[in-house]
N, CA, C and O atoms as CSV, one atom per row, in Angstrom:
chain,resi,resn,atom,element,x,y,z
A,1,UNK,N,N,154.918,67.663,49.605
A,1,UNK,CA,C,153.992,66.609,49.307
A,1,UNK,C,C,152.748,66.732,50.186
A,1,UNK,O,O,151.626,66.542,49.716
A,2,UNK,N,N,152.956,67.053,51.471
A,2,UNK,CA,C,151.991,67.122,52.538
A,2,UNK,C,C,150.819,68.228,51.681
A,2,UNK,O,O,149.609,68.020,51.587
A,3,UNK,N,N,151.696,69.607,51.029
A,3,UNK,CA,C,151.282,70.684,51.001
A,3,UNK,C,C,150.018,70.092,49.676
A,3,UNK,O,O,148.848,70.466,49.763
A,4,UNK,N,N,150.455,69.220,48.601
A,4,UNK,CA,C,149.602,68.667,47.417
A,4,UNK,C,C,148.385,67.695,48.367
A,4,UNK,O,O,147.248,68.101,48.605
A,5,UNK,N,N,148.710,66.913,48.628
A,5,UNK,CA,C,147.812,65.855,49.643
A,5,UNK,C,C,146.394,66.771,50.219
A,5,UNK,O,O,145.247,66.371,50.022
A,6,UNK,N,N,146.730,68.068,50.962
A,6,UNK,CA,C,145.707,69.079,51.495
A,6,UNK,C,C,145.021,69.403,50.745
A,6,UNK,O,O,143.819,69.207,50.919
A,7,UNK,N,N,145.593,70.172,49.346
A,7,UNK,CA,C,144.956,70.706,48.497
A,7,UNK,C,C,143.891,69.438,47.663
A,7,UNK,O,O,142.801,69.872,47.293
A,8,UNK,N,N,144.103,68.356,47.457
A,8,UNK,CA,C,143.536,67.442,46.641
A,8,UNK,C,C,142.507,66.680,47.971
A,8,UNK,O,O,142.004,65.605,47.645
A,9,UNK,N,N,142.227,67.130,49.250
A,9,UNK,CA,C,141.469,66.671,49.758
A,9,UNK,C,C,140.293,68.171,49.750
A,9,UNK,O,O,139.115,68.167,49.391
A,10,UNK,N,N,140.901,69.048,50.140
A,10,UNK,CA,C,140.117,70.238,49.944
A,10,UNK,C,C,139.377,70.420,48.976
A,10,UNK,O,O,138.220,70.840,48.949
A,11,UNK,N,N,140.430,69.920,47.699
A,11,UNK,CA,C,139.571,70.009,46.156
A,11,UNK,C,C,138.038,68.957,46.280
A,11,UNK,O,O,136.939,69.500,46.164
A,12,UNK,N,N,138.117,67.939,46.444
A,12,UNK,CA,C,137.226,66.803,47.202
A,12,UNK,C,C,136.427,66.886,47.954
A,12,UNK,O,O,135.527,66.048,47.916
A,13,UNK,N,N,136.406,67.861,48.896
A,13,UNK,CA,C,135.002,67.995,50.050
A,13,UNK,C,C,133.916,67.819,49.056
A,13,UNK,O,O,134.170,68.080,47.880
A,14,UNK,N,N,132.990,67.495,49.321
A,14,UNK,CA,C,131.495,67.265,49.170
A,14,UNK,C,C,131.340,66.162,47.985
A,14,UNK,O,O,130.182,65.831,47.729
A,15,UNK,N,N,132.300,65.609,47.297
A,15,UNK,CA,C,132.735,64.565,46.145
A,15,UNK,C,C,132.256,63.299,46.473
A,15,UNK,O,O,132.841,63.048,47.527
A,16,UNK,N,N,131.698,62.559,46.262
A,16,UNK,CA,C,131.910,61.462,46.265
A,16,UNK,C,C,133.519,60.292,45.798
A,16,UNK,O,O,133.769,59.949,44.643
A,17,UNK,N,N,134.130,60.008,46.686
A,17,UNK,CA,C,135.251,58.992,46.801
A,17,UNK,C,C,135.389,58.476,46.619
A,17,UNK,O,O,136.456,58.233,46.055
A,18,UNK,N,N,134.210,57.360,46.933
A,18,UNK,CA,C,133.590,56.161,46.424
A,18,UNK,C,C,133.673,55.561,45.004
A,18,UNK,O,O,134.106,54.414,44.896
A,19,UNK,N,N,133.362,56.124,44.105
A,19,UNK,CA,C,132.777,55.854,42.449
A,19,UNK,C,C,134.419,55.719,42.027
A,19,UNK,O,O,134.813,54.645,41.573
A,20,UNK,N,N,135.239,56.713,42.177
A,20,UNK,CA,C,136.478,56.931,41.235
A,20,UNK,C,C,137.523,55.668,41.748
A,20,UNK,O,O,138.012,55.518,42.868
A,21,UNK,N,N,137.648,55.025,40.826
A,21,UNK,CA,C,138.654,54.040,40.745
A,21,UNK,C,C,139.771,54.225,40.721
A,21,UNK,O,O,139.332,55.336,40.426
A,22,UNK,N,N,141.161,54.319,40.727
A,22,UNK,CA,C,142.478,54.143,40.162
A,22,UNK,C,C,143.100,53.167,40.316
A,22,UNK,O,O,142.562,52.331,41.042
A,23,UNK,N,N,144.412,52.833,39.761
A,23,UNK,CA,C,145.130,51.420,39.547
A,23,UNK,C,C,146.381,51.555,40.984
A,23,UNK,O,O,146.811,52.639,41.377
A,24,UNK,N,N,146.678,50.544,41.428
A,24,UNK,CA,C,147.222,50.799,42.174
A,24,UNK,C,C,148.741,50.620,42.180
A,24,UNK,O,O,149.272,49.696,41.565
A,25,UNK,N,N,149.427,51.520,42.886
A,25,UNK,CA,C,151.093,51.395,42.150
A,25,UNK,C,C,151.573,50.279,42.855
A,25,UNK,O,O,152.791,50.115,42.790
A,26,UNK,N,N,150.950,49.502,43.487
A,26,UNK,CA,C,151.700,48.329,43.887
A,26,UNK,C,C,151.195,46.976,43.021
A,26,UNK,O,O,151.791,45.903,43.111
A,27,UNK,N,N,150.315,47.126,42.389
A,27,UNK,CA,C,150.097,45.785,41.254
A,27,UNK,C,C,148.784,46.153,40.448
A,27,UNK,O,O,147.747,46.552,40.979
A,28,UNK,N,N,148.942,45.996,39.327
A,28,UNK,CA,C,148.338,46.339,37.700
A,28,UNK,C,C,146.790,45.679,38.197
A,28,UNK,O,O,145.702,46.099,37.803
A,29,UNK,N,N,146.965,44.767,38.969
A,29,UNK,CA,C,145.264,43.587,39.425
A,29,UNK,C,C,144.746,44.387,40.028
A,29,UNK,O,O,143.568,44.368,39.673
A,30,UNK,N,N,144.923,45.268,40.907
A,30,UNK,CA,C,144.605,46.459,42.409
A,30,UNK,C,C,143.986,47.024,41.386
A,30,UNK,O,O,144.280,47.059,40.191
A,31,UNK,N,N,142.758,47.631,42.208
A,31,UNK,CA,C,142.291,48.696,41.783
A,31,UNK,C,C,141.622,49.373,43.292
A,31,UNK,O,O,140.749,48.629,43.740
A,32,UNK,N,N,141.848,50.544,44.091
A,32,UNK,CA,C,141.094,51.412,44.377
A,32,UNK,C,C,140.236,52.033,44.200
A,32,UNK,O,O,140.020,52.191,42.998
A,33,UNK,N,N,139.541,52.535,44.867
A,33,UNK,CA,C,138.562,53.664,45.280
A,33,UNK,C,C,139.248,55.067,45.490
A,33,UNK,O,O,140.006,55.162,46.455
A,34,UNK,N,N,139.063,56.124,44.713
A,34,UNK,CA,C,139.764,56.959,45.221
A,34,UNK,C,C,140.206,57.384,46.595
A,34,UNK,O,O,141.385,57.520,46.923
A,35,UNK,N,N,139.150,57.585,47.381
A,35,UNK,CA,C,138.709,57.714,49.156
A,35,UNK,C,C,139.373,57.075,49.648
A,35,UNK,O,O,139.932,57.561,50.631
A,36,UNK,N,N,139.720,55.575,49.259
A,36,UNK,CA,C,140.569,54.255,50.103
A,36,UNK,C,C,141.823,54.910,49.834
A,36,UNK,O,O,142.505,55.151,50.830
A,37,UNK,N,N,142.376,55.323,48.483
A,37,UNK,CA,C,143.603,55.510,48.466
A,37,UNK,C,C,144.249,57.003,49.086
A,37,UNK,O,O,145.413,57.128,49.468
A,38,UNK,N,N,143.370,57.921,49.088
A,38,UNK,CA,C,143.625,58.862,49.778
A,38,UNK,C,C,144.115,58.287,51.325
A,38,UNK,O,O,145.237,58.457,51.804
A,39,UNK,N,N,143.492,57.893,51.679
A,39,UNK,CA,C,143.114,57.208,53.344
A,39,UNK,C,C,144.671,56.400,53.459
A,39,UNK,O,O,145.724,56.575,54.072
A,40,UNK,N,N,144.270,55.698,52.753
A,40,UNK,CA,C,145.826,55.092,52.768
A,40,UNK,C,C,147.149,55.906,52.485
A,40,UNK,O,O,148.195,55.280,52.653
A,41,UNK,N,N,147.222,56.973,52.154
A,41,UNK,CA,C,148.292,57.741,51.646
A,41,UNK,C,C,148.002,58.757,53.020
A,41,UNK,O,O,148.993,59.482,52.941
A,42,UNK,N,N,147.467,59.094,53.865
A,42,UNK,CA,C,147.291,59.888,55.336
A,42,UNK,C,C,148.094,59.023,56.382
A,42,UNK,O,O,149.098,59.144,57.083
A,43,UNK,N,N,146.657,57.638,55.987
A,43,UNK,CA,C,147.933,56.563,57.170
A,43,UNK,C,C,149.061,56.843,56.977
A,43,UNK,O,O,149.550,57.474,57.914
A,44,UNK,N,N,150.010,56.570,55.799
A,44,UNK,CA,C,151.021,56.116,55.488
A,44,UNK,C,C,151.862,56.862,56.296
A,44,UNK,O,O,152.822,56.586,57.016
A,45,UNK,N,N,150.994,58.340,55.865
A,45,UNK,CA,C,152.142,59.322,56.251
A,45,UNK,C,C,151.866,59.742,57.799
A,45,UNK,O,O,152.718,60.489,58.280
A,46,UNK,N,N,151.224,59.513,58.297
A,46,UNK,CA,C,151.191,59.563,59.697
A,46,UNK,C,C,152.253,58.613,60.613
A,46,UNK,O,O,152.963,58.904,61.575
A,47,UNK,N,N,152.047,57.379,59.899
A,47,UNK,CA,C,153.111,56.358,60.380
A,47,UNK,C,C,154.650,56.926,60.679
A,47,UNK,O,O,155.448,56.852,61.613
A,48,UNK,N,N,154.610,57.592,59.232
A,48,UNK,CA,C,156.387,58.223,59.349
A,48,UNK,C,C,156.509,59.257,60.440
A,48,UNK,O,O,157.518,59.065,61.119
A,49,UNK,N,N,155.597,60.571,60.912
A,49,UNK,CA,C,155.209,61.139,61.572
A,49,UNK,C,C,155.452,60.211,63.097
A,49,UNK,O,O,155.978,60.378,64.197
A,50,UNK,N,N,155.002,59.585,62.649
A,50,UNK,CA,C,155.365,59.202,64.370
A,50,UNK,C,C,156.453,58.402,64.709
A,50,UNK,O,O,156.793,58.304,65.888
A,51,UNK,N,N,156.927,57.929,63.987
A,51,UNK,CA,C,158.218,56.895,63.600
A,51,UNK,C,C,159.358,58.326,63.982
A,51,UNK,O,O,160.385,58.276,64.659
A,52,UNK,N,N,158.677,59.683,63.204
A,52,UNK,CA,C,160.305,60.505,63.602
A,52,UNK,C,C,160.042,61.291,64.974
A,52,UNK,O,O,160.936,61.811,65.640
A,53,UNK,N,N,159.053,61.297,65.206
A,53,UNK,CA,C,158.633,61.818,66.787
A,53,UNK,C,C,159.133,60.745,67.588
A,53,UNK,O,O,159.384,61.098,68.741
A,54,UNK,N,N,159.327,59.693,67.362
A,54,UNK,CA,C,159.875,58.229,68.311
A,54,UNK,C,C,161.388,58.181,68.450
A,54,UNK,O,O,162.052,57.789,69.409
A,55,UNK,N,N,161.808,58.698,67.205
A,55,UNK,CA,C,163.325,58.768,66.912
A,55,UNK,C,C,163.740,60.438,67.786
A,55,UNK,O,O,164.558,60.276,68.691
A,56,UNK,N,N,163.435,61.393,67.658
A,56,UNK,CA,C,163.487,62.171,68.123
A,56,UNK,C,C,163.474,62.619,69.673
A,56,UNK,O,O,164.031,63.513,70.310
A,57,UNK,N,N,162.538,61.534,69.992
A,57,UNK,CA,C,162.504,61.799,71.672
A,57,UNK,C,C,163.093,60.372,72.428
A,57,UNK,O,O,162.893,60.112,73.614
A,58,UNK,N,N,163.988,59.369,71.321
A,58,UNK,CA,C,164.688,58.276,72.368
A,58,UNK,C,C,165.830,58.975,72.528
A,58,UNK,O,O,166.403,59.872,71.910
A,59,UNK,N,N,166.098,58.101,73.892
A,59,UNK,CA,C,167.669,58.720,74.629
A,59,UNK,C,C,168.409,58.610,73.776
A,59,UNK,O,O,168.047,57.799,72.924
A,60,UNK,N,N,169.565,59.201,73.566
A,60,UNK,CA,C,170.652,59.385,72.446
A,60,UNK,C,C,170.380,60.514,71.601
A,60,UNK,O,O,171.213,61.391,71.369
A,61,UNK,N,N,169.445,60.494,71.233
A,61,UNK,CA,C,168.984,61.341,70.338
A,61,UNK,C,C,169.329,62.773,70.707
A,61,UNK,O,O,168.860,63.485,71.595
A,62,UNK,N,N,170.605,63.098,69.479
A,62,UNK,CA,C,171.446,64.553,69.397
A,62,UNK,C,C,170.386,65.681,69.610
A,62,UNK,O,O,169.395,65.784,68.886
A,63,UNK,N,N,170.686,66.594,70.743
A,63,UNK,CA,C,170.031,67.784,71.370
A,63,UNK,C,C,170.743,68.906,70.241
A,63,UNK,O,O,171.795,68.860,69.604
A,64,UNK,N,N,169.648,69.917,70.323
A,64,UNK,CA,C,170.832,71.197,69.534
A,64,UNK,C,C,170.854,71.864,70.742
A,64,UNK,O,O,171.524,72.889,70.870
């Protein structure tokens, strides 16, 4: 998923973000900006990113 996300920002350099609308999968009323929803789909996944770097380095956490 990471690997699609790159490519569809790469595809995008010099684009305007702004103009393109889409619907948003959390309610039919939402509508985005393409750019916002990209942005929001980086956050998102950064969040998890660090959520398993947090899990990974608390005590307990199985060593190989």
């Amino acid at each position: 998923q990471q690997g699609a996300i790159d490519g569809l920002l790469v595809r995008a350099t010099g684009r305007d973000l702004r103009a393109p609308k889409i619907a948003s999968p959390l309610s039919r009323f939402l509508t985005l900006r393409l750019g916002e929803a990209l942005e929001m789909l980086v956050a998102h996944e950064e969040r998890h990113l660090a959520q398993a770097t947090r899990v990974r380095t608390a005590a307990g956490f199985p060593r190989a």
